[in-house]
Residue frames as qw, qx, qy, qz and C-alpha x, y, z in Angstrom:
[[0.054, -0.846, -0.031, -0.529, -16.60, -25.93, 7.24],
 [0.328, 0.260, -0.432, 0.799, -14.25, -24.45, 10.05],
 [0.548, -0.706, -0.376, -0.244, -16.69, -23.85, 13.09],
 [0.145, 0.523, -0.446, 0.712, -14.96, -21.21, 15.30],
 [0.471, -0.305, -0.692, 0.455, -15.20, -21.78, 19.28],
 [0.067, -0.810, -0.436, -0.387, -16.87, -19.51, 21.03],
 [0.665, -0.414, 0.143, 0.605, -14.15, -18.07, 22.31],
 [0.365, 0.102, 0.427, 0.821, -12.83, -16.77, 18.80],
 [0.133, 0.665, 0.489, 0.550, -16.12, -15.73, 17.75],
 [0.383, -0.724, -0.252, 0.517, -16.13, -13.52, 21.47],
 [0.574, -0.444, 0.129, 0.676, -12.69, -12.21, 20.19],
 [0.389, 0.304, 0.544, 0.678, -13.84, -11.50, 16.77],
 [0.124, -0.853, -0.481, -0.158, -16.73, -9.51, 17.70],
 [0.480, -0.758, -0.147, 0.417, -14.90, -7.72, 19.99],
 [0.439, -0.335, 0.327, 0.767, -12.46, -6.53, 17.37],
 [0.209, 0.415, 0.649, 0.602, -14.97, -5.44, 15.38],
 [0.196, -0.877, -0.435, 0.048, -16.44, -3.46, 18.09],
 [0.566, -0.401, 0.239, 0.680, -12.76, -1.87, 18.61],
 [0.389, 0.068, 0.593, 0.702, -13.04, -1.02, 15.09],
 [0.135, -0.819, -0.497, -0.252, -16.71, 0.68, 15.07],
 [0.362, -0.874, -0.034, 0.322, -15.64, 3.12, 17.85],
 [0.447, -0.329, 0.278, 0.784, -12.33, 4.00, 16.45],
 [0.436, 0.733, 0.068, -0.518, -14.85, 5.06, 13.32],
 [0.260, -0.415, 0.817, 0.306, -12.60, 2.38, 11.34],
 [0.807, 0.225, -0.154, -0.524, -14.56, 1.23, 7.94],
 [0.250, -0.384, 0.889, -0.002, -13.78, -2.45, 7.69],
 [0.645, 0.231, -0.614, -0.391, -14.59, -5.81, 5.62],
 [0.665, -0.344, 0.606, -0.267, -15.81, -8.94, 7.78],
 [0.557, 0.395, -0.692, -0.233, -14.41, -11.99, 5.68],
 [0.930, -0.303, 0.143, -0.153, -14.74, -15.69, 6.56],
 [0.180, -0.622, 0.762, 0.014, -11.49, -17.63, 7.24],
 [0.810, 0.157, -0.328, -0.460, -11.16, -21.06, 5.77],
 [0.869, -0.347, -0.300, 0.187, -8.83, -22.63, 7.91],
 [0.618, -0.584, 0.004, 0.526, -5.55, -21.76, 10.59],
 [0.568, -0.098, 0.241, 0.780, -3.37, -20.53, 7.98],
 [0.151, 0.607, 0.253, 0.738, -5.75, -18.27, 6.22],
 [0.473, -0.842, -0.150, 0.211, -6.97, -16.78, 10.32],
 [0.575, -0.597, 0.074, 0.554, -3.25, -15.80, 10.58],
 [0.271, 0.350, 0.396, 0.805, -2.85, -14.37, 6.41],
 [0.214, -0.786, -0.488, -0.314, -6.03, -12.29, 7.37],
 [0.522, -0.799, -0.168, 0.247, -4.61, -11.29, 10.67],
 [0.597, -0.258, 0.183, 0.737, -1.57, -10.41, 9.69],
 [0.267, 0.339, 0.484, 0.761, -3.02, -8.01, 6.55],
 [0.361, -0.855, -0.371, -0.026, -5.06, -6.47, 9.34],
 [0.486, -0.815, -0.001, 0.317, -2.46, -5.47, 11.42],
 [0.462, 0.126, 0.317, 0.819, -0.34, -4.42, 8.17],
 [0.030, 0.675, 0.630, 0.384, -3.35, -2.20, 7.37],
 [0.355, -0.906, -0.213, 0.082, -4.06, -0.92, 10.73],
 [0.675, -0.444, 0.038, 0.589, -0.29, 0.15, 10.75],
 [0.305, 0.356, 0.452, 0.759, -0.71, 1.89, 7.54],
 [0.079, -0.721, -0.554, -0.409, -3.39, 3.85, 8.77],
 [0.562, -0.724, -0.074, 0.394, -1.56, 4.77, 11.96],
 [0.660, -0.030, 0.383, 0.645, 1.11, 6.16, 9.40],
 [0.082, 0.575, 0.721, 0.377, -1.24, 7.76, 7.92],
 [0.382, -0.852, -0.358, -0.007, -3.03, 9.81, 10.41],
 [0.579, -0.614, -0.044, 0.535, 0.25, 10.86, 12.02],
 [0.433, -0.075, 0.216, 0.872, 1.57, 12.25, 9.04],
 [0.104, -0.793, -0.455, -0.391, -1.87, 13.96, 8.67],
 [0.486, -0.836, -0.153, 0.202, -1.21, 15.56, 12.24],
 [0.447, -0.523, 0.108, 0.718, 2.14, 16.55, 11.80],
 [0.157, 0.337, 0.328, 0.868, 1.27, 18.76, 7.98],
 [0.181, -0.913, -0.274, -0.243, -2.02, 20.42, 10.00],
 [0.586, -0.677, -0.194, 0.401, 0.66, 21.51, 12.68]]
C-alpha cells in the first residue's frame, strides 16, 4: 500500500474542503500509485472544467 505523506493528505483534505463550500458533490477514491494520483487529477480538473462550462452557459440563457 501507497502511504501518502502528510503533506498530501493536508492537500487532499483541503481540496475536499474547497469542494464542500463551492456546494460541489464529489467521489473520494484511493490512488494506487504516482501515475494513477496524476490520471485522477487530471479527470478532476477535466470535470471541474466541464462544470465551469456548464454553469456559464447556465448564466448566459437566464440573462
Amino acid at each position: 500500500m501507497l502511504r501518502a505523506s502528510p503533506a498530501e493528505l493536508r492537500k487532499a483534505a483541503q481540496t475536499a474542503n474547497v469542494l464542500v463550500r463551492a456546494g460541489i458533490n464529489f467521489v473520494c477514491m484511493p490512488a494506487l500509485d504516482d501515475a494513477d494520483i496524476a490520471s485522477l487529477r487530471a479527470e478532476s480538473l477535466r470535470r471541474i472544467a466541464q462544470l465551469a462550462d456548464q454553469a456559464e452557459q447556465d448564466a448566459a440563457s437566464c440573462a
